[in-house]
N, C-alpha and C positions, 0 to 999 in steps of 0.2 A: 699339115696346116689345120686339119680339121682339129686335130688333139689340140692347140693351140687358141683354135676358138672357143673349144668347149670348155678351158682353162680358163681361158678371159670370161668368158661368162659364166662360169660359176665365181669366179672372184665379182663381177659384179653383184650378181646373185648376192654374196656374200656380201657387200660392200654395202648394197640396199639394205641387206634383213640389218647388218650390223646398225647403219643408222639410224633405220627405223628404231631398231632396240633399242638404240644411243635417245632418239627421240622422246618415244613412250617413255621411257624411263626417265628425262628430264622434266617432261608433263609433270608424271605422276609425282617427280618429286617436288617441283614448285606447285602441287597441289596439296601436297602431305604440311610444307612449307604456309602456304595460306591458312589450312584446316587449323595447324598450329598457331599461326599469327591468331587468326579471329579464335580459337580456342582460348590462347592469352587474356584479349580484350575480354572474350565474356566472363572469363574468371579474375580477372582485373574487376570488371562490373561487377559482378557477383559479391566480391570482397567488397569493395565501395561498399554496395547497396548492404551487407552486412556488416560492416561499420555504422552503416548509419543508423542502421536497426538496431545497435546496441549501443549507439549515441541516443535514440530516441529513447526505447528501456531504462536509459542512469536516468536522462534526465526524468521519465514517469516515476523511477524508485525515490530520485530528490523530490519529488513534486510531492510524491504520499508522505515520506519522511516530514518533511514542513507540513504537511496537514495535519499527519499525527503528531505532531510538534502542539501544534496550534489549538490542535481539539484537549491537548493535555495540558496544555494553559488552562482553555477558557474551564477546564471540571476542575480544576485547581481550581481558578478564580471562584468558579461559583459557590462549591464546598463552601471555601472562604467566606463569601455572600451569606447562603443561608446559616452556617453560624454566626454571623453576625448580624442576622435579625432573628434567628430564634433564640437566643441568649438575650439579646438585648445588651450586646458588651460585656455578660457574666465571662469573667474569668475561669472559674472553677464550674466543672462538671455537673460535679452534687449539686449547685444549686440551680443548675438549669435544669426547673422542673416545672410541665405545663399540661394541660390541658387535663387541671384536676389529679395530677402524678400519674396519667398514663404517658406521657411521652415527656421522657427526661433524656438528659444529657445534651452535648453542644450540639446534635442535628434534631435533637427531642422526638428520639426512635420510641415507638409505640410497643408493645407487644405484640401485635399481628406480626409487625417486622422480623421478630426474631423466629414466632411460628413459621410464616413464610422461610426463612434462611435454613432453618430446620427439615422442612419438606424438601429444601434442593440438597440436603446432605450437609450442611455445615453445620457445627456443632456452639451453639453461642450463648450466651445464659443473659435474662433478662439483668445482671449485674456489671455485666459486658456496655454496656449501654453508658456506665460512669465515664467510664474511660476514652480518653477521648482520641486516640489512635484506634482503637477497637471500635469503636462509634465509625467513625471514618470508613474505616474497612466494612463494614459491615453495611454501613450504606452505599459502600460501591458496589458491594457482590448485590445485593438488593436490586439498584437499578439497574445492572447487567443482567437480572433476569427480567426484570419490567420493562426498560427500557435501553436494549443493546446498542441500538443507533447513537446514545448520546445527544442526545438531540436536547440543548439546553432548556429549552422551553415545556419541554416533553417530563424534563427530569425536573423542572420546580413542581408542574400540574401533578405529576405521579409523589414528591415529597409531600405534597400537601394537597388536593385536590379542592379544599374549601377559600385557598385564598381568591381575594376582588382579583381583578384584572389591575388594577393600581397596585396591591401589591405585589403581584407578579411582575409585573411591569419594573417596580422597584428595585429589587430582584434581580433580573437581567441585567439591568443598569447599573447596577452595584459589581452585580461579575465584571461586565468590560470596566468599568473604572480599575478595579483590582486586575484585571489581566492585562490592559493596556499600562498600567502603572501612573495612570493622572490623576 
């Protein structure tokens, strides 16, 4: 009978550790279970939150896009402007010629101008000046050294530093007219 006891109590024995094991083991696994869930959600979250950080990002790149949009109007417009009060409505190149025949052609570029273009490495010739695509160009690399910002008010005072403030003012109001299109 004793054999019999010691039988039955190891099978309890046995019975215990097994369900304990049975138990720990269902713990651990509806904890593996949770760790997973909320692992989910935070990478659920995490993609969200990086979704929206790269919904925020397009829309900063559209936002700069339209600004460089808009700044590439208004240096349009104003180009357009200042030929059309340094010319006085000349059509042609050649005769837009002023301040005593140092500053001719449609932006009535100086010589300094072309010395300066010369010192950053560009190669331009004071005949460069007729033409009036060359003229263009050559007063945009001009004010990308003087003035990078673009900053329209910056680039009439650095084209011409002797005009009144009414015709500066002129000026400005001329570009938005031509960039607005009224």
């Amino acid at each position: 009978m004793r054999r019999v006891k010691d039988i039955v109590w190891l099978l309890e024995w046995g019975l215990i550790v097994v369900l304990t094991g049975m138990i720990i083991t269902t713990i651990w696994a509806e904890t593996l279970l949770y760790q997973r869930d909320e692992a989910r959600l935070d990478a659920n979250q995490f993609f969200g939150e990086a979704q929206a950080l790269r919904d925020s990002l397009q829309w900063h790149k559209d936002q700069e896009r339209l600004r460089s949009q808009e700044e590439e109007d208004s240096l349009n417009a104003l180009i357009q402007a200042l030929i059309m009060v340094e010319t006085e409505g000349q059509v042609d190149p050649e005769k837009a010629i002023g301040d005593s025949g140092k500053a001719v052609g449609v932006l009535q570029i100086q010589p300094c101008v072309i010395e300066d273009l010369r010192v950053a490495g560009y190669n331009y010739s004071l005949g460069d000046r007729y033409n009036r695509e060359k003229s263009i160009e050559m007063w945009l690399k001009w004010m990308e050294i003087w003035v990078p910002d673009r900053n329209p008010h910056a680039l009439v005072k650095k084209h011409n530093p002797r005009l009144s403030w009414a015709q500066h003012e002129r000026i400005i109001q001329l570009m938005e007219v031509i960039r607005d299109g009224n």
